[in-house]
N, C-alpha and C positions, 0 to 999 in steps of 0.2 A: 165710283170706284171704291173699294173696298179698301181700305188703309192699313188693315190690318189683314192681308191677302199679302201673304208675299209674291206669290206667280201676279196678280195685279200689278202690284207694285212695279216689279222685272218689267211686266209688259208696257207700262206705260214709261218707263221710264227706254225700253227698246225704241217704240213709238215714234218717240220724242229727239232720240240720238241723246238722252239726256246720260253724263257718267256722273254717276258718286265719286264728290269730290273727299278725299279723306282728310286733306291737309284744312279743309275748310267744315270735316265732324260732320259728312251726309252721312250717316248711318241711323236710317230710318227705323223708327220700332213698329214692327209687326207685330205686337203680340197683345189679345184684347184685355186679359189678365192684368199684365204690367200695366196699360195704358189707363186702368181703371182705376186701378192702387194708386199713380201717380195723382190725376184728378181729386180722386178722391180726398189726398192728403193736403192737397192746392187748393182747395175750395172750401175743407175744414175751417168751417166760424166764417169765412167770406158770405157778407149778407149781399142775400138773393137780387139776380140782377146787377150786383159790383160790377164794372168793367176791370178786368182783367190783360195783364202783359203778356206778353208770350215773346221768348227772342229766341230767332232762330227753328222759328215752324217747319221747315223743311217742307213735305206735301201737303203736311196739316191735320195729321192726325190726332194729336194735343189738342187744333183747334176747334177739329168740329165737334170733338166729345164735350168741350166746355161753351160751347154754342149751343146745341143739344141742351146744355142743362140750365140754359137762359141767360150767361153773362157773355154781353160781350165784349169782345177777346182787340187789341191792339197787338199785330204780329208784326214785327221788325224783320224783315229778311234779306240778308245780305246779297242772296246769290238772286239777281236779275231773273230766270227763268223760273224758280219756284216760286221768288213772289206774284209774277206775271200772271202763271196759274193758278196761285190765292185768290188774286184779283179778280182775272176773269171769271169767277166760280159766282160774285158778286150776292154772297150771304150778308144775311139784315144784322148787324150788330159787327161786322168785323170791319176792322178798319185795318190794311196793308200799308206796311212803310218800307218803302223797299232801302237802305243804306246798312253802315254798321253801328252798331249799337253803341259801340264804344265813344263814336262821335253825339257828343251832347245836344246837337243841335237834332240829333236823328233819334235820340230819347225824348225827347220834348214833348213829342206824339204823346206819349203816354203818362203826359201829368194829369191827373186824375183818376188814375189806375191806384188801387189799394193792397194788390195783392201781384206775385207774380208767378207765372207756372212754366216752365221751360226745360227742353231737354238740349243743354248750351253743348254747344261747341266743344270739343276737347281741347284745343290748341290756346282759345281764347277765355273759355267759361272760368277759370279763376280769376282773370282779372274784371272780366264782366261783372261778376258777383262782388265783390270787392268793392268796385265804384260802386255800388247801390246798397251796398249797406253803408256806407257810408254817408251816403246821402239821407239815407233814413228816410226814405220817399214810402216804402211801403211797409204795409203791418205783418205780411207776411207772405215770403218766397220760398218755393217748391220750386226745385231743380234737381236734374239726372245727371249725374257726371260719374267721370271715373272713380270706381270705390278707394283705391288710391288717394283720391282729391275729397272724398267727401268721411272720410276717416281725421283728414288734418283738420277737416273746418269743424269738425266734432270732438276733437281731441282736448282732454282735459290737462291741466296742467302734471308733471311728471311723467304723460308720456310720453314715447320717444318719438311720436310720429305729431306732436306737437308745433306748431310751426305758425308763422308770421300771420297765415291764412286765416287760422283757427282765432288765435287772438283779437285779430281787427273783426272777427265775422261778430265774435260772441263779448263786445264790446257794449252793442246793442241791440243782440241776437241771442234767443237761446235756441242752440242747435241741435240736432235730433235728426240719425241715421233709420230711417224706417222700412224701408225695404231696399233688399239688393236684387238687383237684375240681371239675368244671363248674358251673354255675350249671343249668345244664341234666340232672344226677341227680337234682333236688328237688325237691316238688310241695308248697307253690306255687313257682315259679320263684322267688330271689331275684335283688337285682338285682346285687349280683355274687359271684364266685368263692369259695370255700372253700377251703383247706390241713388237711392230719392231719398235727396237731404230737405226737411223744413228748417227755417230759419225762422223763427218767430219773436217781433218785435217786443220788447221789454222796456221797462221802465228805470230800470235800478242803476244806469247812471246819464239819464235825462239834463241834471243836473252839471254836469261836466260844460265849465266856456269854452269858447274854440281856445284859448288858449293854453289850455290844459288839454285837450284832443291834440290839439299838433304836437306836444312833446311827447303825448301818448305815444303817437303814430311815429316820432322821432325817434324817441328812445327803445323800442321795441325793434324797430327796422334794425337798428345798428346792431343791436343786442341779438337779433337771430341771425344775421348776417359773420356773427363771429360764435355761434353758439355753440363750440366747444370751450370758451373763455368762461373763466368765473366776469359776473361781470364788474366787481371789483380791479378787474386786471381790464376791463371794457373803459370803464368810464373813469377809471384811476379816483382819484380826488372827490367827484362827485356823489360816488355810490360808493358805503363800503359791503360789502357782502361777496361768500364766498359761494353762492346760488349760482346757476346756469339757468339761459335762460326760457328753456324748456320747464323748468319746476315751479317758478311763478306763478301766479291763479292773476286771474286779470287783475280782479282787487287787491293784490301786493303791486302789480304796475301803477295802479292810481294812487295808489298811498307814496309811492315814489314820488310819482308825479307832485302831486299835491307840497311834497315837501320840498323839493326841490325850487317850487313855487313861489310857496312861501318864505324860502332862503335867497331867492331873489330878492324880494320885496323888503330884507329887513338890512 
C-alpha cells in the first residue's frame, strides 16, 4: 500500500471498518513532500544504521521511509489495530510496541534509541515530548505537531507565546521550527496547520545537579502559572525583580537558581 495515496489509505482503512480516531491524533500524512522533509530533518547527523523511536506510527508511513533508509525504527503504538497491522507486515529492523508511551515501563523499548522522529499525537505530544527531554535519553528529536505548539517550544524569551513548554524543551535542547505543514497532507484533514520542530541536544548546561534541575523545573512552573505577575509579587521575599516571566532567557532562570542555592547553603 501506498502511504502517501490518499484513496489508499480511505480504502484500507474502509476495508478494515477501521475510523480515524481524532481525540487519539489519526490524522495520517499523505503527502511524499512533507514526509521527506520530516525524515530528512530526523536523521540529520544520526549515524548510519542508529535505531530510531517512533511514537505513534499510525500506518507507518514515517516508518517505512526511515527503514528504507537503513535504521531501524522502535514504534510505540497505542491504538491496538494499527500496531497489529505494523506487526503483521513483519519488516527486518522494526520492532512494534503496542501501549502508551507515556507509561515508562512501554518507553523502555526504546533504550538505546539515539534519535527520535514522530508525528505525536495532538492531545498528548506536548507532554510526551516534555518527558523526554527531560530525560535526556536522546541526541536528537524530530516531531510534527501543531504550529501552535511547536512556536512555544521554540519561542525565545520576550515573546508572548513563550511558555513553560518552550523553557523546559530548550533547557537542554536547542530548538529549531523548520518546516510548516498544510492541514491539507493529512487524512483526516485536521483543522489546523502543523510545524517539524528539531530539538537538538546541547551541552551548555550538562552541568546543572538534580538539585538545581528541580528548583529549575519548580520555579518556572509557578512562575508561568501566574505569568502576568511580576515575579517579585510571585515569590515575594525570595526573588526581587520586577521581570515577568516570559522575558527571562533560561540563563537568567539558572542564575536564580544557582543563587537561591547558594543562599540556602550559607
Amino acid at each position: 500500500m501506498n502511504l502517501t495515496s490518499p484513496s489508499q489509505v480511505k480504502a484500507w482503512c474502509i476495508k478494515h471498518d477501521f475510523h480515524p480516531n481524532r481525540t487519539m491524533g489519526q490524522n495520517f500524512l499523505i503527502d511524499r513532500n512533507a514526509l521527506e522533509a520530516i525524515v530528512d530533518a530526523g536523521l540529520d547527523g544520526v549515524p548510519a544504521g542508529a535505531p530510531v523511536l517512533e511514537i505513534g506510527p499510525g500506518l507507518g508511513v514515517l516508518t517505512e521511509e526511515m527503514l528504507r533508509r537503513g535504521h531501524p525504527v522502535v514504534a510505540i503504538e497505542k491504538d491496538p489495530v494499527l500496531a497489529a497491522r505494523l506487526a503483521a507486515e513483519g519488516r527486518d529492523g522494526l520492532t512494534v510496541v503496542t501501549g502508551d508511551a507515556l507509561d515508562p515501563r512501554v518507553r523502555a523499548a526504546a533504550d538505546g534509541c539515539v534519535a527520535m522522529v514522530s508525528n505525536l499525537p495532538y492531545q498528548a505530544g506536548t507532554r510526551i515530548l516534555l518527558e523526554l527531554v527531560q530525560r535526556r535519553a536522546f541526541k536528537r528529536l524530530t516531531v510534527l505537531v501543531q504550529t501552535e505548539v511547536a512556536e512555544r517550544l521554540a519561542a525565545k524569551e520576550g515573546s508572548k507565546v513563550r511558555g513553560l513548554a518552550g523553557v523546559w524543551a530548550q533547557l537542554d535542547y536547542d530548538v529549531a521550527v523548520v518546516r510548516r505543514v498544510a492541514a491539507s497532507c493529512f487524512w483526516p484533514r485536521p483543522a489546523v496547520g502543523s510545524s517539524v520542530v528539531t530539538l537538538v541536544r546541547h551541552k551548555r548546561n550538562a552541568a546543572l545537579d538534580p538539585a538545581a534541575r528541580d528548583l529549575f523545573h519548580r520555579l518556572t512552573k509557578q512562575a508561568f502559572e501566574h505569568r502576568r505577575k511580576q515575579l517579585g509579587t510571585i515569590f515575594k521575599d525570595m526573588i526581587q525583580s520586577t521581570a515577568r516571566a516570559e522575558e527571562l532567557a533560561n540563563d537568567d532562570w539558572i542564575q536564580l537558581v544557582k543563587g537561591l542555592l547558594e543562599h540556602e547553603d550559607t
